[in-house]
C-alpha positions as CSV (number, residue, x, y, z in Angstrom):
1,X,-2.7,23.1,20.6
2,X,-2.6,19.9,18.9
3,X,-3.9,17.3,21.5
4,X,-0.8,15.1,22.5
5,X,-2.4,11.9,23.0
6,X,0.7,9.4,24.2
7,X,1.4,11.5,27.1
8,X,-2.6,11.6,27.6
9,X,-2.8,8.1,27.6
10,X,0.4,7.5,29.9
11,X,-1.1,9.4,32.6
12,X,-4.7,7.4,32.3
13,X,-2.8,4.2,32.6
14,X,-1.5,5.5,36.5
15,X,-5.5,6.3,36.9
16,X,-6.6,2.4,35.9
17,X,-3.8,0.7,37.4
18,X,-6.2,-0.4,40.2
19,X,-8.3,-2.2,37.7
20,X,-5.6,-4.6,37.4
21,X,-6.3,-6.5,40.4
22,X,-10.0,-7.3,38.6
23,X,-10.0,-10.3,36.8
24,X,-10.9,-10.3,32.8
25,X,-14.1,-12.0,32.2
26,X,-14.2,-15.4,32.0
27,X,-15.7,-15.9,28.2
28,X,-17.4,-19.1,27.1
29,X,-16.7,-19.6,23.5
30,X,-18.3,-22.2,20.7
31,X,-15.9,-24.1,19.2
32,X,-15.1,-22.7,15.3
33,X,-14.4,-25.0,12.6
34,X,-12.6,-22.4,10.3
35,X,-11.7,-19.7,12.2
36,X,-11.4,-16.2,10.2
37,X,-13.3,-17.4,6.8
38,X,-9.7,-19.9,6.2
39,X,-7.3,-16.7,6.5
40,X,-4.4,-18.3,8.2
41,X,-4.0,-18.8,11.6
42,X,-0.2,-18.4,11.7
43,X,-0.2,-14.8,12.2
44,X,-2.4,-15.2,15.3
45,X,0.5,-15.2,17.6
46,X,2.6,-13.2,19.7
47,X,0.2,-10.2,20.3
48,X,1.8,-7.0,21.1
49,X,0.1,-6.6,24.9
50,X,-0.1,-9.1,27.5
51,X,-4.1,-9.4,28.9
52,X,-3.2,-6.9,31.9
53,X,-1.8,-4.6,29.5
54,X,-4.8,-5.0,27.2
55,X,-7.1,-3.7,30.0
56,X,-5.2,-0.7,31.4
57,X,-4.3,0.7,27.8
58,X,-8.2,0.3,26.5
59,X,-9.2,1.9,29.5
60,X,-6.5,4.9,28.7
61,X,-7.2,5.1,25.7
62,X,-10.7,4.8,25.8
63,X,-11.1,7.6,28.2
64,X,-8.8,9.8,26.3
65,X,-11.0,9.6,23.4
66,X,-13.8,10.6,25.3
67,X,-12.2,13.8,26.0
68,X,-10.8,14.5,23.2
69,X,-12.4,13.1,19.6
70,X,-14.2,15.9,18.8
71,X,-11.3,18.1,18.3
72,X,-9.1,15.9,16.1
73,X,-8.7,16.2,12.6
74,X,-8.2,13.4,10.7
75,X,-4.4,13.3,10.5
76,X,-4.3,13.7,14.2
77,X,-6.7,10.4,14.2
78,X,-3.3,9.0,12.6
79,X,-1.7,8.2,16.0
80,X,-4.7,7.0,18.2
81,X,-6.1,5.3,15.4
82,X,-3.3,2.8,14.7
83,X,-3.1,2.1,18.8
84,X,-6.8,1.2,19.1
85,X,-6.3,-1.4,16.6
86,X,-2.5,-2.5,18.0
87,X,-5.0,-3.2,21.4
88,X,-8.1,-4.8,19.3
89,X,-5.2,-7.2,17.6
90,X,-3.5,-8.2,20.7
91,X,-6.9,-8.7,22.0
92,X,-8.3,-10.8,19.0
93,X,-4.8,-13.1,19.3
94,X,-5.4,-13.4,23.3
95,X,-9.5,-14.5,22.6
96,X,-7.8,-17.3,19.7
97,X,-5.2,-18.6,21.5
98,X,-7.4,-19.6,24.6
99,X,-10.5,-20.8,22.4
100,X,-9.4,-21.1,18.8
101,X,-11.7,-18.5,17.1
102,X,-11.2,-14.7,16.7
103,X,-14.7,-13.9,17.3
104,X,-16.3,-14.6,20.7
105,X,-19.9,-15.9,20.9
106,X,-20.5,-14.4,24.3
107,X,-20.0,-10.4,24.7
108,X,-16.3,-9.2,25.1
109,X,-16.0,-6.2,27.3
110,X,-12.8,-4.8,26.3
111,X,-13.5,-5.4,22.0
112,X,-16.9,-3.5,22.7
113,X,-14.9,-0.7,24.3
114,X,-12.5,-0.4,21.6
115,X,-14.6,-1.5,18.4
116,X,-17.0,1.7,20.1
117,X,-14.1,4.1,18.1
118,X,-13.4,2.9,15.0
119,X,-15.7,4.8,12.7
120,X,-15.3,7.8,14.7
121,X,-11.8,7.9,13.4
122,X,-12.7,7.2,9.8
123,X,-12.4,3.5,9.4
124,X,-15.0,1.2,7.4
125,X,-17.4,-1.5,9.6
126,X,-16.6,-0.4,12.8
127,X,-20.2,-0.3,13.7
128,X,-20.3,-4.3,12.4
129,X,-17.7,-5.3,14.4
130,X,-18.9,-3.8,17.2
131,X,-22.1,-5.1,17.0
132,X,-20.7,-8.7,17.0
133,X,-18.9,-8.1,20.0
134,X,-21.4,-6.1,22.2
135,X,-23.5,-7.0,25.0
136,X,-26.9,-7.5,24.8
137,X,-28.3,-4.8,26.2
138,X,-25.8,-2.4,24.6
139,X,-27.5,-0.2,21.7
140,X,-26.2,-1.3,18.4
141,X,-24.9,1.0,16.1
142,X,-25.5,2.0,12.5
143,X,-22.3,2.5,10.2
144,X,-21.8,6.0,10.1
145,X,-18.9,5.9,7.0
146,X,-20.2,6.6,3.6
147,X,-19.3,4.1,1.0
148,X,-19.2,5.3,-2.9
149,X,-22.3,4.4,-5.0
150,X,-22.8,1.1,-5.8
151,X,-20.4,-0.2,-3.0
152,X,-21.4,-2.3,0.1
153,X,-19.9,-3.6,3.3
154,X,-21.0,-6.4,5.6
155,X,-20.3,-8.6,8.7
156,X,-21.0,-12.6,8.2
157,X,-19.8,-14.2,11.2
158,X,-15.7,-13.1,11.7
159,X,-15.5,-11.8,7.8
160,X,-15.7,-8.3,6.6
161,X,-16.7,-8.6,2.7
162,X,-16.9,-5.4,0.4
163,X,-19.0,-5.9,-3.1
164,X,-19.1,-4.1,-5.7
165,X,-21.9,-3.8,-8.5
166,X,-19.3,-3.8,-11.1
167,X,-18.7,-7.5,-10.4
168,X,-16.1,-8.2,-7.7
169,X,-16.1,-8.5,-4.2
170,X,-13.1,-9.6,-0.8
171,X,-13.1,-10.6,2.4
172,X,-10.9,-9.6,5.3
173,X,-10.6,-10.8,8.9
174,X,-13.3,-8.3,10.9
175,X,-10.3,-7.1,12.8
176,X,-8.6,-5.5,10.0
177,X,-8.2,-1.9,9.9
178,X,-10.5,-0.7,6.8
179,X,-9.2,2.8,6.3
180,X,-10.1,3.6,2.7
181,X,-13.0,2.7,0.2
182,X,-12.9,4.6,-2.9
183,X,-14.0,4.9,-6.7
184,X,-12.6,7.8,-9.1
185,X,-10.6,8.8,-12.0
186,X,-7.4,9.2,-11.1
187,X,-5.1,12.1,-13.3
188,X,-3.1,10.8,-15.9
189,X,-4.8,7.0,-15.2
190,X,-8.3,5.0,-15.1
191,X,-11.2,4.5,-13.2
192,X,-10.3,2.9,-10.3
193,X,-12.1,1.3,-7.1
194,X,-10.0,0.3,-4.5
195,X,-9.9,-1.2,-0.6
196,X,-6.8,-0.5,1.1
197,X,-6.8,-1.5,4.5
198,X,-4.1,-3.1,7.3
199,X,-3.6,-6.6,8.6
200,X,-3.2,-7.6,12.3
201,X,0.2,-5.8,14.2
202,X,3.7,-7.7,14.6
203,X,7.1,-6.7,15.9
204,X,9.3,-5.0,12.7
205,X,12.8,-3.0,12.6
206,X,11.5,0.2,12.3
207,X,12.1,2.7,15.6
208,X,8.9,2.4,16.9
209,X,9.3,-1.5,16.8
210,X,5.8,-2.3,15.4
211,X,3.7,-1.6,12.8
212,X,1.0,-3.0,10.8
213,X,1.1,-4.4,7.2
214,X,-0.8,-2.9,4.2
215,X,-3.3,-4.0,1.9
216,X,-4.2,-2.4,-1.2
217,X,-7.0,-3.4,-3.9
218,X,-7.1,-2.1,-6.9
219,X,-9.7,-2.5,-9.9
220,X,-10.4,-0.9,-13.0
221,X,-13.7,-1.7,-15.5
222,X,-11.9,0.5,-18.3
223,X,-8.3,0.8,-20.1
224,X,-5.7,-2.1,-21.0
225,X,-4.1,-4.4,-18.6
226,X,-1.0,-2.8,-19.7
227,X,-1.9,0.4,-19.1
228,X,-3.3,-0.3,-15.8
229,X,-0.5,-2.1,-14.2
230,X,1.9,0.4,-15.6
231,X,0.1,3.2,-14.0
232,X,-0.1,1.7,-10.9
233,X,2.8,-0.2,-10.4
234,X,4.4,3.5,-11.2
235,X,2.4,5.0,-8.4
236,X,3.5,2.4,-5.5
237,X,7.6,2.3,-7.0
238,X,7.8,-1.4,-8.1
239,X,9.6,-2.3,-11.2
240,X,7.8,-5.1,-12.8
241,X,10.7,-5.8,-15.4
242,X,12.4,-7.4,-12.3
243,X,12.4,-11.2,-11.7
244,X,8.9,-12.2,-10.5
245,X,8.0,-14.2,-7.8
246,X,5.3,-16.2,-8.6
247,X,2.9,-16.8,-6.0
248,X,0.8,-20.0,-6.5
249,X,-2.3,-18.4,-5.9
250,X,-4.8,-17.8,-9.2
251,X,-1.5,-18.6,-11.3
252,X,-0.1,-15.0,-10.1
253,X,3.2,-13.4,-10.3
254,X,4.3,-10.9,-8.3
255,X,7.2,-7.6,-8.3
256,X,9.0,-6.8,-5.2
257,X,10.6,-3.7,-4.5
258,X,12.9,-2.8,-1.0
259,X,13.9,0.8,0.2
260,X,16.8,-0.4,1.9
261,X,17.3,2.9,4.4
262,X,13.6,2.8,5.8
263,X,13.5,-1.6,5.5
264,X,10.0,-0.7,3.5
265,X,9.1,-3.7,1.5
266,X,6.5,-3.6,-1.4
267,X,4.9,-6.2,-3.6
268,X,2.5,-5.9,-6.4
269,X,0.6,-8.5,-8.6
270,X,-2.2,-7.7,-11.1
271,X,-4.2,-9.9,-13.7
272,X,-7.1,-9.5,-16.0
273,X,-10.7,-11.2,-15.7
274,X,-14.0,-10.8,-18.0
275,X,-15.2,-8.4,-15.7
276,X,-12.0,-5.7,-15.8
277,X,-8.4,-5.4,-14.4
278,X,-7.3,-6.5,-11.0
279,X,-4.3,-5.2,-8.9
280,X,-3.2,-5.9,-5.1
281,X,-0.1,-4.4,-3.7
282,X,1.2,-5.6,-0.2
283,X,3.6,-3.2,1.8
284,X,5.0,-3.4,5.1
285,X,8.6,-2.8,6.7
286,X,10.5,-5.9,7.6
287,X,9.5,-7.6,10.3
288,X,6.0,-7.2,9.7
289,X,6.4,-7.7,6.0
290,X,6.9,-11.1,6.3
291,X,4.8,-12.2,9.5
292,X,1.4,-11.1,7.8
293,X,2.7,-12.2,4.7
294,X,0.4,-15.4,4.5
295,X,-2.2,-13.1,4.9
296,X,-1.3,-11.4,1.7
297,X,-2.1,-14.5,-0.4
298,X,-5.3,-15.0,1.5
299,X,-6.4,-12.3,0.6
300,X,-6.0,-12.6,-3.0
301,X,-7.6,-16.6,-2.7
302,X,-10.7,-14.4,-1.1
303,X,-11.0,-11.6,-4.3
304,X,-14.2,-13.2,-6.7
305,X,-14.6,-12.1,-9.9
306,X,-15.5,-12.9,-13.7
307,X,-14.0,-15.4,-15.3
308,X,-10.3,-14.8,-16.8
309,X,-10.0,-13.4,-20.1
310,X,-9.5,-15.6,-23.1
311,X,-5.1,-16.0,-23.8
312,X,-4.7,-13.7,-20.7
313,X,-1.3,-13.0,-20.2
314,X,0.1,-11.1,-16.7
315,X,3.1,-8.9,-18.1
């Protein structure tokens, strides 16, 4: 029987109510000049969970996993997955707004609790994160994801960066949700490497009410610009002979597309550089769309490579 983890977790949350009448940890915190490597700071509000919810659902959740991660597959990982990191955003927005950084200098309980799960549920620098966060006298751990050759990942301070050999490398926010590094030949297109990951959680109009915005890098040492951003852009359903939108970011222009029905919105840039072809596509429904949206062009202003091609033209 496939493990139904909500109703799991409802019933845990009965178990820990007691817990609420313990006070969170009172966490000193060094003051941080440039919180989140410059990412912007606007979409560190209004977390999904209050603090007392934040205790009771890791708690929940946490023991639920416990019982059950060995016997999940990895689209039953879906569900859990995305509510561990709903509870280690609200959590990251909480530790900001009282001290104006994202990543504590003194041991969080409840982000060592909840950054114990996320490689065990297939996402990338989980075991960085968590040894950031941890106590001192807790074991670190030792990434247990498997990067393709010629592919690294590592913690400095509150940034995740991801290099490649092949010349480029990005940064992200530690707290973002890492859930696919790759590097193949796709059918019918080029050699691709690509990060796709999602941003922090916001309120959107889809029925469940939240969601989490997508990231998606994309780069290819071999083929055309052309033929890469038609291949691509194909793939994710923008139209790039629409109207751009350009971006002011690297002298980029970007395609938007909207599924009206499901409020899905989807934007896609791509550009060419000495060292290959560069795409990022950006998709979330509305609501969330638009609240990590700064984060979208942050990301981009954090992608290095090789310098840009000689008469480089976009489209």
């Amino acid at each position: 029987m496939k493990p139904n983890w909500r109703s799991a977790v409802t019933m845990q949350r009965r178990v820990v109510l007691t817990f609420l009448s313990l006070a969170l940890p009172t966490v000193a915190w060094a003051a941080a000049s440039a919180p989140q490597g410059g990412y912007s700071a606007l979409p560190l509000k209004a977390p999904l969970f209050d603090e007392a919810q934040v205790l009771v659902e890791t708690i929940a959740l946490n023991n639920w996993l416990l019982a059950n991660i060995q016997n999940l597959n990895y689209e039953q990982m879906k569900g859990p997955r995305e509510h561990l990191y709903y509870l280690i955003d609200s959590r990251v927005k909480q530790i900001y707004a009282a001290e104006g950084q994202v990543i504590p200098k003194t041991p969080d309980p409840l982000l060592e609790i909840l950054f114990t799960w996320p490689e065990h549920l297939g996402i990338f620098g989980g075991a960085q994160a968590f040894n950031a966060v941890k106590a001192p006298a807790s074991k670190p751990k030792t990434p247990s994801t498997t990067l393709p050759k010629g592919m690294a990942l590592t913690l400095d301070k509150d940034m995740l960066s991801v290099r490649s050999d092949l010349g480029w490398s990005l940064e992200v926010p530690y707290y973002f949700m890492i859930w696919n590094v790759g590097d193949r030949t796709v059918t019918g297109g080029p050699r691709t490497q690509l990060v796709a990951l999602s941003t922090g959680a916001a309120k959107d109009k889809s029925q469940a009410g939240r969601s989490q915005a997508t990231l998606m890098f994309l780069y290819s040492p071999e083929s055309s610009l052309a033929t890469f951003d038609k291949y691509w852009a194909g793939q994710l359903g923008v139209d790039t002979t629409s109207a751009p939108v350009f971006l002011g970011v690297k002298k980029l222009q970007s395609y938007r597309a909207v599924d009206e029905a499901t409020k899905l919105h989807k934007e896609f840039t791509s550009w060419a550089e000495e060292s290959g072809n560069y795409a990022v596509a950006y998709i979330g429904i509305e609501g969330t769309f638009e609240w990590n949206r700064p984060h979208f062009l942050d990301f981009l202003r954090s992608i290095q490579a090789g310098k840009l091609r000689p008469n480089n033209t976009l489209h």
